[in-house]
Steps between C-alpha positions, in 0.01 A plus 500: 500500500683812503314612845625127622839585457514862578318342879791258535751814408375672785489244699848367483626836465591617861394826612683665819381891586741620744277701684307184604782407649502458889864527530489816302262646694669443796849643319356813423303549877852463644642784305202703548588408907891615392422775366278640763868428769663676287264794515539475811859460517542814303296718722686352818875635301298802409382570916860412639687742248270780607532397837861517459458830326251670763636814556443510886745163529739649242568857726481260823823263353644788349551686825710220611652376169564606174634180364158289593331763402585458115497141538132509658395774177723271239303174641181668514512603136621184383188302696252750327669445124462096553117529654453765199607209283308221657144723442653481119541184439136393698368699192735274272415179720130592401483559154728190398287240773154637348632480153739232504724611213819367497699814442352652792577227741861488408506908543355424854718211626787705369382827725431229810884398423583863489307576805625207735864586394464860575344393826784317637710780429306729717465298751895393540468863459346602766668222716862658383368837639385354873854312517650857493341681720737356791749617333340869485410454865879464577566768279265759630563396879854662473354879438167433666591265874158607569277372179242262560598156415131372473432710198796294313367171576099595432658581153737169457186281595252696276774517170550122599163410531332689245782392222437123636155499445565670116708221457251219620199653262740531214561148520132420470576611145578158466129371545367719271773402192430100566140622470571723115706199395163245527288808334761546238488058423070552522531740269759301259274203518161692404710623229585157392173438519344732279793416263419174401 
């Protein structure tokens, strides 16, 4: 009698292992896919900041500038710190997506807030610094009729360009937070789970 009952108690009871899920599987592949971009975003911020901090292209601008030539080493710097960053929290991303603890996720959709927002900055950044170079190019043509104009506009497009495209992966930020947030509620429901 008592094994009769105890078989009906298990099977009425209902019995859900989130890791036989399909659409947890598929969660945590896609932030295993994430995290690999942002690897690789952070080693593309990490490549233009030392390209912007090369020191044959630093004496080349400034011989004709001194004004790009701090924005090009400020720029440069700031493009390493944020790739430095993004290798950071790939380590973070890890940890809390093998694990799944919920502390850990929140630390890591926090520094993927953190991240995208410094991002923008440096790249309006770096598209405040190309809008001035005309200006520096007027400047500079008064004491120096004879400079070479195409230097100043290789710089605009590259400051443009280069803080356009640090914008644009910063915003892929975005993907990667959606992707935390459904983590974070897998997590919360195997907890509820192994509540009850």
């Amino acid at each position: 009698m008592h094994r009769q009952v105890e078989s009906q108690y298990y099977h009425y009871t209902p019995r859900i292992y989130v890791h036989k899920r399909p659409l947890h599987w598929f969660i945590m592949f896609i932030s295993y896919l994430f995290i690999f971009l942002l690897i690789l975003e952070s080693i593309a911020f990490i490549v233009l900041g030392a390209w912007h901090l090369s020191i044959p292209r630093l004496e080349n601008i400034l011989s004709f500038s001194d004004d790009i030539y701090r924005r090009e080493l400020g720029f440069g710097i700031l493009l390493v710190i944020i790739g430095s960053i993004g290798i950071l929290i790939s380590i973070i991303g890890i940890i809390a997506t093998i694990t799944l603890r919920l502390l850990l996720l929140k630390i890591y959709v926090s520094c993927l807030w953190f991240m995208m927002i410094l991002g923008i900055v440096i790249g309006i950044i770096g598209i405040i610094f190309a809008s001035q170079v005309d200006g520096f190019l007027n400047d500079d043509r008064v004491n120096n009729p004879n400079l070479v104009e195409s230097n100043y506009h290789k710089e605009k497009f590259l400051l443009g360009m280069n803080g356009g495209l640090a914008l644009f992966m910063s915003l892929t930020m975005l993907v990667g937070i959606i992707i935390v947030h459904c983590l974070i509620g897998d997590a919360n429901s195997r907890s509820y789970i192994r509540s009850k």
